[in-house]
One Martini backbone bead per residue (centre of mass of N, CA, C, O) as a GRO file, in nm:
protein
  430
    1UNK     BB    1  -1.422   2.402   1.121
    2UNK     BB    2  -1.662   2.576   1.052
    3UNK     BB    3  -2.053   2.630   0.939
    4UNK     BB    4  -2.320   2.727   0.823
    5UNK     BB    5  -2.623   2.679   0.873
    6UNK     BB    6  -2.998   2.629   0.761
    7UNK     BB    7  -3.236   2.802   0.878
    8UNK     BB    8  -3.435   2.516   0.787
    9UNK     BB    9  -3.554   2.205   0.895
   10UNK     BB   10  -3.638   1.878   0.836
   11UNK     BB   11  -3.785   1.553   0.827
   12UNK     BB   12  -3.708   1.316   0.562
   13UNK     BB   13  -3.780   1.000   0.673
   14UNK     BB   14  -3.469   0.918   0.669
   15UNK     BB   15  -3.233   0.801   0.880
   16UNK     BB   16  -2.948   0.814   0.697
   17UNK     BB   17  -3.018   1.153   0.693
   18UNK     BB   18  -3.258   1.326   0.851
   19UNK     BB   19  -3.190   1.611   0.819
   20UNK     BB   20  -3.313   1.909   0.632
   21UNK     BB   21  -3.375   2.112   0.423
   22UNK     BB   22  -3.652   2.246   0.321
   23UNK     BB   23  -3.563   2.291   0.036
   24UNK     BB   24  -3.567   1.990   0.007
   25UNK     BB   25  -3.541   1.636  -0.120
   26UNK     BB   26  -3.663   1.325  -0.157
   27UNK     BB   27  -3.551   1.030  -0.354
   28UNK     BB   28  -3.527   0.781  -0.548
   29UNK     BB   29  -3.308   0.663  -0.756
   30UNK     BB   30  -3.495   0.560  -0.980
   31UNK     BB   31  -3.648   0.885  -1.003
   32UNK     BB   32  -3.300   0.970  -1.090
   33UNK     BB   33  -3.192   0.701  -1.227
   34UNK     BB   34  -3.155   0.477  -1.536
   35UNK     BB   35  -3.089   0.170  -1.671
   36UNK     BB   36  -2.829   0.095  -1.876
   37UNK     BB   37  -2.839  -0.148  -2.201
   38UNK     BB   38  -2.647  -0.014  -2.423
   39UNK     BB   39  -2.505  -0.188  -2.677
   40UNK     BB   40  -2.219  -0.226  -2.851
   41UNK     BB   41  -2.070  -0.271  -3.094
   42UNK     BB   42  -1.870  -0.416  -3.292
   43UNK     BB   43  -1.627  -0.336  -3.365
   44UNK     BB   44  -1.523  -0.123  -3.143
   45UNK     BB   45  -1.338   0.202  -3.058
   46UNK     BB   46  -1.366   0.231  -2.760
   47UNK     BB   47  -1.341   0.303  -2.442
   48UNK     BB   48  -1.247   0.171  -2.175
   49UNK     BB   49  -1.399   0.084  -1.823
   50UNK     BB   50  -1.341   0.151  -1.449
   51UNK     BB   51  -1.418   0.105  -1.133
   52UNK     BB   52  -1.294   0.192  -0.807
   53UNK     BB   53  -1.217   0.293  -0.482
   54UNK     BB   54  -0.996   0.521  -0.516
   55UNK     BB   55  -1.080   0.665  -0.804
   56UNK     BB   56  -1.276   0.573  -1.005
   57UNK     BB   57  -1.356   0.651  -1.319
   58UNK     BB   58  -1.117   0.468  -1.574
   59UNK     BB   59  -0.921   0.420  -1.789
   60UNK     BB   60  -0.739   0.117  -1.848
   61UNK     BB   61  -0.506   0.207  -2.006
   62UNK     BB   62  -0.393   0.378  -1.746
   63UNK     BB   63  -0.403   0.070  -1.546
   64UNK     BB   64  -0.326  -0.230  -1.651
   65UNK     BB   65  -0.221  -0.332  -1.363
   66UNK     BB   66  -0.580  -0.404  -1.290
   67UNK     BB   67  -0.599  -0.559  -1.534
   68UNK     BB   68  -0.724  -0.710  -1.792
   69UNK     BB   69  -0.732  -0.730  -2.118
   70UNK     BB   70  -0.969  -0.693  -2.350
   71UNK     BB   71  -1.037  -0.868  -2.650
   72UNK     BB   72  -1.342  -0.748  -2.638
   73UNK     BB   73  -1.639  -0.493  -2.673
   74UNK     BB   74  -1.850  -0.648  -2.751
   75UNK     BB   75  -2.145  -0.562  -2.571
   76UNK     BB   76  -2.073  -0.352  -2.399
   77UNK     BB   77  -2.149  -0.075  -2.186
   78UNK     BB   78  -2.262   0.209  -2.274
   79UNK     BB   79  -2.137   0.516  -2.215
   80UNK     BB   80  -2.127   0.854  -2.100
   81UNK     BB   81  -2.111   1.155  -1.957
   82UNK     BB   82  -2.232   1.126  -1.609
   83UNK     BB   83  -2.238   0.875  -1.570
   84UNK     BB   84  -2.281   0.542  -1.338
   85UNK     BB   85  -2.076   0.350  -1.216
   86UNK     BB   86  -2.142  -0.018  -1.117
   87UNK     BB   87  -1.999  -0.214  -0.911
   88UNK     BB   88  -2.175  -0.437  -0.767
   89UNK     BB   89  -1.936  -0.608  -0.584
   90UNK     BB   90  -1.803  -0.309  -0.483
   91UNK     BB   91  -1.980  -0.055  -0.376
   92UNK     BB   92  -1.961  -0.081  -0.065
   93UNK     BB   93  -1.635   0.003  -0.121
   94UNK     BB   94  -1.691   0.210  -0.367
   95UNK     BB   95  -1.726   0.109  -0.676
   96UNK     BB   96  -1.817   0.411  -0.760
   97UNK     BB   97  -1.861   0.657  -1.040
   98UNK     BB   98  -1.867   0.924  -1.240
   99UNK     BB   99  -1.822   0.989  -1.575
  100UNK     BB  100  -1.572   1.153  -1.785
  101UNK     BB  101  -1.617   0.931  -2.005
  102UNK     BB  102  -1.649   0.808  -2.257
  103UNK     BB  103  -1.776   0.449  -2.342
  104UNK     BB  104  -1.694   0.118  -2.209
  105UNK     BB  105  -1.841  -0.131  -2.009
  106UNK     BB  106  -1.905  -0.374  -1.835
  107UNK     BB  107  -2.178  -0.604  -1.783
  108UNK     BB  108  -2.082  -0.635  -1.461
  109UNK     BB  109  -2.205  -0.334  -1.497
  110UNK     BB  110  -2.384  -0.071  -1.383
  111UNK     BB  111  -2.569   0.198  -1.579
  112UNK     BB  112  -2.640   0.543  -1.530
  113UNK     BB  113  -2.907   0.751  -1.589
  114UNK     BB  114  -3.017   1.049  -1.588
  115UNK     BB  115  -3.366   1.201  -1.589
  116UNK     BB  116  -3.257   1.459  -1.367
  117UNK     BB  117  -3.162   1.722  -1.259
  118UNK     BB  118  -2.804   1.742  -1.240
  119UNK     BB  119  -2.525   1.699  -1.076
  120UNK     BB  120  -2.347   1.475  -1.086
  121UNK     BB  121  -2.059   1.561  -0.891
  122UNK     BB  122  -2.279   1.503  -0.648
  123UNK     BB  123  -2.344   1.185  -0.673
  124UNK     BB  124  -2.007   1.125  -0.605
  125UNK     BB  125  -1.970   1.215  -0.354
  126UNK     BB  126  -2.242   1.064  -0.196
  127UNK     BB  127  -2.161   0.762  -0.293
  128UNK     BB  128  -1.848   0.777  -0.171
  129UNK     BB  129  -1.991   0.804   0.125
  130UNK     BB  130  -1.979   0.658   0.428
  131UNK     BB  131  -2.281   0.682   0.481
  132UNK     BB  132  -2.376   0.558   0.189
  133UNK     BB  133  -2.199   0.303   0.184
  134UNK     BB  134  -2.374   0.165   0.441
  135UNK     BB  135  -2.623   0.165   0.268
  136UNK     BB  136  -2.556  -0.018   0.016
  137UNK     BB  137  -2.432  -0.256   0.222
  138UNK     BB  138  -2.786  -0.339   0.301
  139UNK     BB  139  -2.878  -0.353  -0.007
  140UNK     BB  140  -2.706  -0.595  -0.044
  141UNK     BB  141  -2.664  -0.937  -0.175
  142UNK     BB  142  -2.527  -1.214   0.011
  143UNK     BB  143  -2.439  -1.512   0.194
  144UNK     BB  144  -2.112  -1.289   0.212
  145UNK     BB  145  -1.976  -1.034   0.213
  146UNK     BB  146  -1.784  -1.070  -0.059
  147UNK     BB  147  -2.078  -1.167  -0.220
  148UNK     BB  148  -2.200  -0.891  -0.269
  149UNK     BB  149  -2.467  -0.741  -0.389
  150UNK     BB  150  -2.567  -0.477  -0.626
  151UNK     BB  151  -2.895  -0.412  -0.714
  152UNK     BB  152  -3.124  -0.196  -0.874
  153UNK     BB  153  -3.355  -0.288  -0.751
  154UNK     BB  154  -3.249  -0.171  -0.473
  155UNK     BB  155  -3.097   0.083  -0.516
  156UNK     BB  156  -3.359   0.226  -0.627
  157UNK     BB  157  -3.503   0.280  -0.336
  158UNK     BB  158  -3.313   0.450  -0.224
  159UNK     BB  159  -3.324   0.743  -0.045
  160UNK     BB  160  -3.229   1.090  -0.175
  161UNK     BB  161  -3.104   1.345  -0.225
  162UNK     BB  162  -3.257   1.669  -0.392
  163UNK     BB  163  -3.159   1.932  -0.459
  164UNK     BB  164  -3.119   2.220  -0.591
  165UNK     BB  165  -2.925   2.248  -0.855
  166UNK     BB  166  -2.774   2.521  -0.729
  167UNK     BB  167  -2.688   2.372  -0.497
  168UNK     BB  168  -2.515   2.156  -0.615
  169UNK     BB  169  -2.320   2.333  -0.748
  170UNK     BB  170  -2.210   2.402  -0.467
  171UNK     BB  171  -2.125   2.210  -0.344
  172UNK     BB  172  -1.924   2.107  -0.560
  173UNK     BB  173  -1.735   2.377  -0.561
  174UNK     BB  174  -1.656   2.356  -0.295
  175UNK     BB  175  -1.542   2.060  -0.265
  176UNK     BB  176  -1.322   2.100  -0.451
  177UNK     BB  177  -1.190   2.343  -0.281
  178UNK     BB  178  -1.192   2.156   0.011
  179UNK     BB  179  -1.060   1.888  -0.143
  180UNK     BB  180  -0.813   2.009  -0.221
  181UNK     BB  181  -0.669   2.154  -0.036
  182UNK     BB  182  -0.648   1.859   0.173
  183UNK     BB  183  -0.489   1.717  -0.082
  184UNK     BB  184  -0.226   1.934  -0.074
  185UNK     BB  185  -0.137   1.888   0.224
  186UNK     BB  186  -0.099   1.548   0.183
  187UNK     BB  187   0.107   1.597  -0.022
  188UNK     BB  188   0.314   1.738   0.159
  189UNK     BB  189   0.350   1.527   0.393
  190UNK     BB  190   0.436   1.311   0.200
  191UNK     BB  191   0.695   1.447   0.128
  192UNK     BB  192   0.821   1.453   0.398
  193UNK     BB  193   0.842   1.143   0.444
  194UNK     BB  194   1.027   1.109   0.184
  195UNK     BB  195   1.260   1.268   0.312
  196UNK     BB  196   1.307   1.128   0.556
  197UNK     BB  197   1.371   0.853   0.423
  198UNK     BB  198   1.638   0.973   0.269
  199UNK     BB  199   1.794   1.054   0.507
  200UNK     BB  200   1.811   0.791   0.653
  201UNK     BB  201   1.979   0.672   0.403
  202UNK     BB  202   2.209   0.857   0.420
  203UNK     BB  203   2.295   0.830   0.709
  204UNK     BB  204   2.334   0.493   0.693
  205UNK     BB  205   2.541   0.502   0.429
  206UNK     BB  206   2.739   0.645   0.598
  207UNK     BB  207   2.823   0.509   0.835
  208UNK     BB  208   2.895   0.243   0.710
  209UNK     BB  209   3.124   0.371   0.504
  210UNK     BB  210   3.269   0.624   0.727
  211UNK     BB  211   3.141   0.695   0.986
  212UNK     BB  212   3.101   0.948   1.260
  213UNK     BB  213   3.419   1.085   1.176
  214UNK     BB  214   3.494   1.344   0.989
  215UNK     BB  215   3.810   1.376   1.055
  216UNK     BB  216   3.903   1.069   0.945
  217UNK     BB  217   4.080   0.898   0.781
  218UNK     BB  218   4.143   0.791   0.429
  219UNK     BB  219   4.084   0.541   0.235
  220UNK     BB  220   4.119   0.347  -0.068
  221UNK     BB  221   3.911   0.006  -0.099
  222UNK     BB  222   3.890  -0.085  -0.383
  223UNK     BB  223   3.605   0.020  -0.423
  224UNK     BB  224   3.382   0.181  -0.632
  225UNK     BB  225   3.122   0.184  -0.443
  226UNK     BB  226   3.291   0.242  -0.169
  227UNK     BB  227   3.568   0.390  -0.162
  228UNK     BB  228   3.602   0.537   0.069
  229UNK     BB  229   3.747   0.457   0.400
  230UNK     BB  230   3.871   0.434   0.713
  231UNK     BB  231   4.191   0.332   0.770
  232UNK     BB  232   4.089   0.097   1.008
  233UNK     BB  233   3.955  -0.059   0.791
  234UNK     BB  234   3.792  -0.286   0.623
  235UNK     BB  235   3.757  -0.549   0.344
  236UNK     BB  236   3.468  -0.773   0.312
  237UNK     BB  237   3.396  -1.094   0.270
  238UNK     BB  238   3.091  -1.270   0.341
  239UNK     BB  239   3.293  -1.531   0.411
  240UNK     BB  240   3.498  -1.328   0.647
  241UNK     BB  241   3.207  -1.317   0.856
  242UNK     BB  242   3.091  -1.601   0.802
  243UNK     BB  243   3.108  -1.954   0.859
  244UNK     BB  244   2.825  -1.973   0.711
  245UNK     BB  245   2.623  -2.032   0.411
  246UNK     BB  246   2.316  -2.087   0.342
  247UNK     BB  247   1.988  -2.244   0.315
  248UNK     BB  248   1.679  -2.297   0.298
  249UNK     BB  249   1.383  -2.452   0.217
  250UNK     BB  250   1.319  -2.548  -0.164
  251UNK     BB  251   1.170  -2.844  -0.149
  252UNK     BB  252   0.886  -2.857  -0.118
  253UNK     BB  253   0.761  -2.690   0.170
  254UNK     BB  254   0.498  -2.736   0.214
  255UNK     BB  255   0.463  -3.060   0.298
  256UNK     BB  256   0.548  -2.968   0.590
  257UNK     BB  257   0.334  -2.841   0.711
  258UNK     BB  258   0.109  -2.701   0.953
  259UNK     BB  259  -0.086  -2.554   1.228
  260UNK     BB  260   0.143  -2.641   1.435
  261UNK     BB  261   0.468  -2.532   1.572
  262UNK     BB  262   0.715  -2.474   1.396
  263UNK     BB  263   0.861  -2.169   1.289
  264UNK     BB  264   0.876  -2.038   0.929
  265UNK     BB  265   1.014  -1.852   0.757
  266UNK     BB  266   0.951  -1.605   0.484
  267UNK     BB  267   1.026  -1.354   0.296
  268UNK     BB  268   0.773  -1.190   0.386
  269UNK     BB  269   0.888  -1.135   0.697
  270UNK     BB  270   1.114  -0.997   0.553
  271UNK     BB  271   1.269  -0.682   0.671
  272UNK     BB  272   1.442  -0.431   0.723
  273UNK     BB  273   1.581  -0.492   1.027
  274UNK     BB  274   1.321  -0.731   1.050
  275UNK     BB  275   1.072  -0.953   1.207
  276UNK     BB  276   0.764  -1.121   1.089
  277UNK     BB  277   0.504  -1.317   1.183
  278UNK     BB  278   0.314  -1.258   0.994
  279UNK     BB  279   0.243  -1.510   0.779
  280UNK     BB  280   0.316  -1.771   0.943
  281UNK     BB  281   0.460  -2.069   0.931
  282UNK     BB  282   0.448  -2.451   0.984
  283UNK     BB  283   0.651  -2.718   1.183
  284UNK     BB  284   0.726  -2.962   1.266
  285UNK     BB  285   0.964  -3.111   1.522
  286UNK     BB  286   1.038  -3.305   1.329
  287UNK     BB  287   1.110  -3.163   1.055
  288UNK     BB  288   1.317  -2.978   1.209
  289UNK     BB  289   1.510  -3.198   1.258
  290UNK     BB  290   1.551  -3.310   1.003
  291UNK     BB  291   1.619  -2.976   0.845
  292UNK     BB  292   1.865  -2.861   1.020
  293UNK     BB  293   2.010  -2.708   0.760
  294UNK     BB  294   1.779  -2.442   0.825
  295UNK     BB  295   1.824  -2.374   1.087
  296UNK     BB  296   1.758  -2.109   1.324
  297UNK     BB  297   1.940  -1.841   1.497
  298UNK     BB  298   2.059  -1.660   1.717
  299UNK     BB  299   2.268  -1.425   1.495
  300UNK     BB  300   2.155  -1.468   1.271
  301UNK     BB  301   2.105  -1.417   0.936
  302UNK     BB  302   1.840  -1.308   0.704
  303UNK     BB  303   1.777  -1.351   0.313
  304UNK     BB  304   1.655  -1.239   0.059
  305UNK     BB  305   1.589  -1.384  -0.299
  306UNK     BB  306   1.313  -1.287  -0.391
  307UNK     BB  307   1.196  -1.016  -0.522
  308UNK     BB  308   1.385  -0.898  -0.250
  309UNK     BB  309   1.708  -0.880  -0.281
  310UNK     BB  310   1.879  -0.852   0.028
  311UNK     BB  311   1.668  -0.855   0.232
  312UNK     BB  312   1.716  -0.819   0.618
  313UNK     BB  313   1.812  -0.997   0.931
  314UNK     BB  314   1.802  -1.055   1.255
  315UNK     BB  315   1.805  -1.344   1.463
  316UNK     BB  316   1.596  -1.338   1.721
  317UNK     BB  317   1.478  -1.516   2.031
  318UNK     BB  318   1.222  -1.613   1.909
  319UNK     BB  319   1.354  -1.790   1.639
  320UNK     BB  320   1.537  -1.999   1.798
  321UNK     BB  321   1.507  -2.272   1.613
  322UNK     BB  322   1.412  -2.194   1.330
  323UNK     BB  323   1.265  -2.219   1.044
  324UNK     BB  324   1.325  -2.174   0.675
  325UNK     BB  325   1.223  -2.037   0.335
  326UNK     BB  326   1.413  -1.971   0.046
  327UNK     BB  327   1.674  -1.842   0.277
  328UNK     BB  328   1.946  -1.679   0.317
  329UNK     BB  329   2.207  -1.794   0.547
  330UNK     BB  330   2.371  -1.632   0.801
  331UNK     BB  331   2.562  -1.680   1.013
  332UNK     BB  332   2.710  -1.598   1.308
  333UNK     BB  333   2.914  -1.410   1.335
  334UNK     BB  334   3.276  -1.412   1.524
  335UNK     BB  335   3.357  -1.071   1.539
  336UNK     BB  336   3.082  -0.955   1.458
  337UNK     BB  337   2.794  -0.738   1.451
  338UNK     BB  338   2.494  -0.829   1.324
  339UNK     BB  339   2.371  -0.556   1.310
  340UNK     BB  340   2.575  -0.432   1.117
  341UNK     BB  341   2.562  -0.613   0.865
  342UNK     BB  342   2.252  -0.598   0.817
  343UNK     BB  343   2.275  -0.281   0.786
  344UNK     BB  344   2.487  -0.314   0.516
  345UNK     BB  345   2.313  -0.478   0.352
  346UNK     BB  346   2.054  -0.266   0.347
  347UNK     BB  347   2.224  -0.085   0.173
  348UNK     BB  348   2.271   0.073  -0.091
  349UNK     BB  349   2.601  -0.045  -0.144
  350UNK     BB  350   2.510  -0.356  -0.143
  351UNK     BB  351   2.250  -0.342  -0.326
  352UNK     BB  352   2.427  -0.271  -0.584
  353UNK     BB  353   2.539  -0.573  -0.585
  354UNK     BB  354   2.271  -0.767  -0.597
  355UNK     BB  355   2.135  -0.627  -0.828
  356UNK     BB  356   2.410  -0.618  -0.975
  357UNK     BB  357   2.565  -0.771  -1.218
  358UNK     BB  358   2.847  -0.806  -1.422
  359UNK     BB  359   2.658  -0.706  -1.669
  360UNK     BB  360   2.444  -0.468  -1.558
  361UNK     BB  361   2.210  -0.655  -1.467
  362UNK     BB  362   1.898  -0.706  -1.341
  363UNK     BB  363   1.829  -0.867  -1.015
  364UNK     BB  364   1.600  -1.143  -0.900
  365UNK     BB  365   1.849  -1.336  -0.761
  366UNK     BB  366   2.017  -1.431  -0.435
  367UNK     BB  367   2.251  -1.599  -0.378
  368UNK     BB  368   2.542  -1.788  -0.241
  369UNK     BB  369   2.746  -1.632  -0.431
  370UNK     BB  370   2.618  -1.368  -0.394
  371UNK     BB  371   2.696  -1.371  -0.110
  372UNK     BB  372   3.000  -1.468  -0.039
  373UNK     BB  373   3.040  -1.171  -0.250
  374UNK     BB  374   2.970  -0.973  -0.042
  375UNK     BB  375   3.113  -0.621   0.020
  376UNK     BB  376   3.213  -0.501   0.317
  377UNK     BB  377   3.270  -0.210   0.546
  378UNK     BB  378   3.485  -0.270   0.838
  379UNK     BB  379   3.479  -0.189   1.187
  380UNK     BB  380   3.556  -0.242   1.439
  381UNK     BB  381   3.361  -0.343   1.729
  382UNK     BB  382   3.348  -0.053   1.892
  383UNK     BB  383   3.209   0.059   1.641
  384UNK     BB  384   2.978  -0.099   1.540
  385UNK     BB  385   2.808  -0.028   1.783
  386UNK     BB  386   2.817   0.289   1.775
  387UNK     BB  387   2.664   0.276   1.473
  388UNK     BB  388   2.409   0.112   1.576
  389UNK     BB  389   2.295   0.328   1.805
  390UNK     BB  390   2.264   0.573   1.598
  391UNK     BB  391   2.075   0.454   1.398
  392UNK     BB  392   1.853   0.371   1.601
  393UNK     BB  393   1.809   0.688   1.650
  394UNK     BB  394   1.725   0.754   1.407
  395UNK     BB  395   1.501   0.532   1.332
  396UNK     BB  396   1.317   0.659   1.574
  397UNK     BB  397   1.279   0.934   1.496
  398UNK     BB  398   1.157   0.897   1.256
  399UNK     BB  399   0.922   0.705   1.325
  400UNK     BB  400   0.799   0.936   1.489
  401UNK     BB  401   0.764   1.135   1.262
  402UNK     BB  402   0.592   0.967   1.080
  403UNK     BB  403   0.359   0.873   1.263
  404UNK     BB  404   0.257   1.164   1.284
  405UNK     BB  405   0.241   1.237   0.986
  406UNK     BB  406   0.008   1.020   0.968
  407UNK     BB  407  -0.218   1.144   1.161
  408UNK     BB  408  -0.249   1.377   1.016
  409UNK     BB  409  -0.344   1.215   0.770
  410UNK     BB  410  -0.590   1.092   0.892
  411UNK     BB  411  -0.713   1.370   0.993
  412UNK     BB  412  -0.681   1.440   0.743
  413UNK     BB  413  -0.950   1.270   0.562
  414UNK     BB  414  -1.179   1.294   0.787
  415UNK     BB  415  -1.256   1.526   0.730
  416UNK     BB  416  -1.322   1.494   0.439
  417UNK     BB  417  -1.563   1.321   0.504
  418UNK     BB  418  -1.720   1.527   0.665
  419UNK     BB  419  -1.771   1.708   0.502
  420UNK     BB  420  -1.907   1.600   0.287
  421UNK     BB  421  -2.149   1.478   0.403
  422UNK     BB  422  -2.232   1.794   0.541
  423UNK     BB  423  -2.286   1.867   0.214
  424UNK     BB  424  -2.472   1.659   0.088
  425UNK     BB  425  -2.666   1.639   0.380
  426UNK     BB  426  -2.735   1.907   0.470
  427UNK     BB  427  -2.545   2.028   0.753
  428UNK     BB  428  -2.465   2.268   0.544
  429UNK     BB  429  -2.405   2.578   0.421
  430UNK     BB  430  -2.348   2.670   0.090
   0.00000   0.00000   0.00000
């Protein structure tokens, strides 16, 4: 994607802009926009507005998980349709933008409003462009990274863009046109993602309750969630396929902490047919050796007891002597194997088990009793290997076809900014 360059350029005099077009000017943020400081008057049922790092600025109503609900607005600050909201503590993140609403704002943000012809929405571009928030993070003041705090004085002095009014506008039309093409695109992309996730759920609630025999006889399973299964398997309660389930430790488990030692799995570790090392903490050998009663070895089962009730994975040979934190254990099954017992425990047709109680309420807490009764539809022990090796290719190609469609989707992000930056600092003609 090419495009004209403008006919001559000058040097702007500022480092992080360089050339500009002849007919552009370069003014202080002060000379284009000033401070206000209008608050809100008593019992006022103005909108409520925040601005965020990924979204710009949202009434909060429309947001409420994103932060909690003010008890009342009386002094904040008056916002106008057109002002720029400014998160001191995160602008160099993004945290700046536009309002495109009427209303009122913490007074721990500054509110700008301009006082020079301008179309916002061209300094609404350049305030969220990467070019331009590496210069406001220069601007921030504070001890560390994360208490930088970006205040009007400083900001005021940055020199910007100031092209012609009709140029501001070209700008803007363009890149709304330009930067919606391409999050139409990676719309279209994150869709293709959930396909591909929907496809690969199908394949392997279908392999773990039907297997890969599409002509194989059917017989009734007795169980209404899980259907027809071929007639040669079995149909069993995961308490008759491992020979004991206990639990993590539950009993103020942080106690044990230590710096270096053995590692000790929680939650969130685990994840669907796989565990994560990252945020592992550690006990001592000796707690470990106390503990024994919670050690994993490699071919047990380890699953999720809350947050994410039954999400599964089998203890590979890295994890084999190591201890877990409030995690159902199912020790290594005798007869079956361990990875496709896992794999069933993740499927659709398992998780509507310990999702939904007995009273079809949602289970927010999977026990060592609904782990013992949790019904699983099981195949000899080399059909089970069978059914692990495709679904295994099937989880392989699908994660490499997503990986794939996820760097198309990086590589349109940064067009998207790369154009952006290109068209509101005049490095191309609008």
């Amino acid at each position: 994607m090419s495009f004209p360059r403008y006919e001559r350029y000058k040097d702007s005099g500022v480092e992080w802009l360089g050339q500009i077009p002849e007919h552009w000017e370069t003014l202080r943020t002060k000379n284009i926009f000033r401070l206000i400081t209008e608050a809100a008057p008593k019992n006022n049922d103005e909108e409520l507005l925040s601005v965020y790092s990924d979204i710009g600025v949202k009434p909060r109503r429309e947001l409420e998980e994103r932060g909690n609900k003010a008890s009342t607005t009386d002094g904040y600050w008056i916002v106008k349709k057109g002002d720029v909201i400014v998160n001191k503590l995160l602008a160099w993140m993004g945290a700046i933008g536009i309002s495109d609403y009427d209303g009122v704002t913490s007074p721990a943000y500054d509110v700008l409003r301009a006082y020079k012809p301008i179309d916002s929405k061209y300094y609404h571009y350049l305030f969220r462009s990467p070019i331009c928030l590496s210069k406001l993070k220069q601007h921030s003041r504070g001890i560390m990274e994360m208490r930088l705090r970006l205040y009007f004085d400083e900001f005021g002095r940055i020199r910007l863009p100031y092209p012609p009014f009709e140029i501001q506008k070209r700008i803007v039309e363009f890149l709304d046109r330009k930067c919606g093409e391409i999050e139409d695109a990676i719309a279209h992309k994150k869709r293709l993602i959930e396909l591909l996730e929907e496809q690969k759920t199908i394949l392997i609630n279908q392999a773990v309750t039907k297997g890969l025999d599409p002509n194989a006889p059917m017989k009734d399973s007795g169980i209404e969630w899980i259907g027809e299964i071929p007639t040669h398997w079995e149909v069993k309660k995961l308490k008759r396929i491992s020979p004991c389930i206990t639990v993590g430790i539950v009993i103020t488990p942080s106690k044990y902490y230590v710096e270096e030692g053995v590692i000790c799995l929680r939650s969130l570790n685990i994840k669907p047919n796989k565990i994560l090392v990252k945020d592992s903490v550690y006990i001592s050998e000796r707690s470990n050796k106390y503990l024994s009663k919670s050690k994993i070895f490699a071919g047990d089962i380890v699953c999720v007891r809350t947050g994410q009730p039954g999400v599964s994975a089998v203890v590979d040979r890295r994890f084999d002597g190591a201890n877990c934190i409030d995690l159902i254990i199912i020790r290594k099954p005798k007869n079956d194997l361990p990875k496709f017992v896992s794999l069933a425990m993740n499927s659709e047709v398992c998780r509507s088990q310990y999702l939904t109680g007995a009273s079809g309420a949602i289970q927010q807490h999977f026990n060592i009793e609904m782990a013992q009764n949790l019904v699983i539809a099981i195949p000899p022990l080399p059909e089970q290997i069978k059914i692990y090796n495709h679904i295994s290719k099937i989880q392989k190609n699908t994660m490499d076809l997503m990986n794939f469609i996820k760097r198309e989707i990086d590589l349109m992000n940064e067009l998207k900014q790369i154009l952006i930056a290109e068209a509101v600092t005049g490095k191309i003609k609008i």
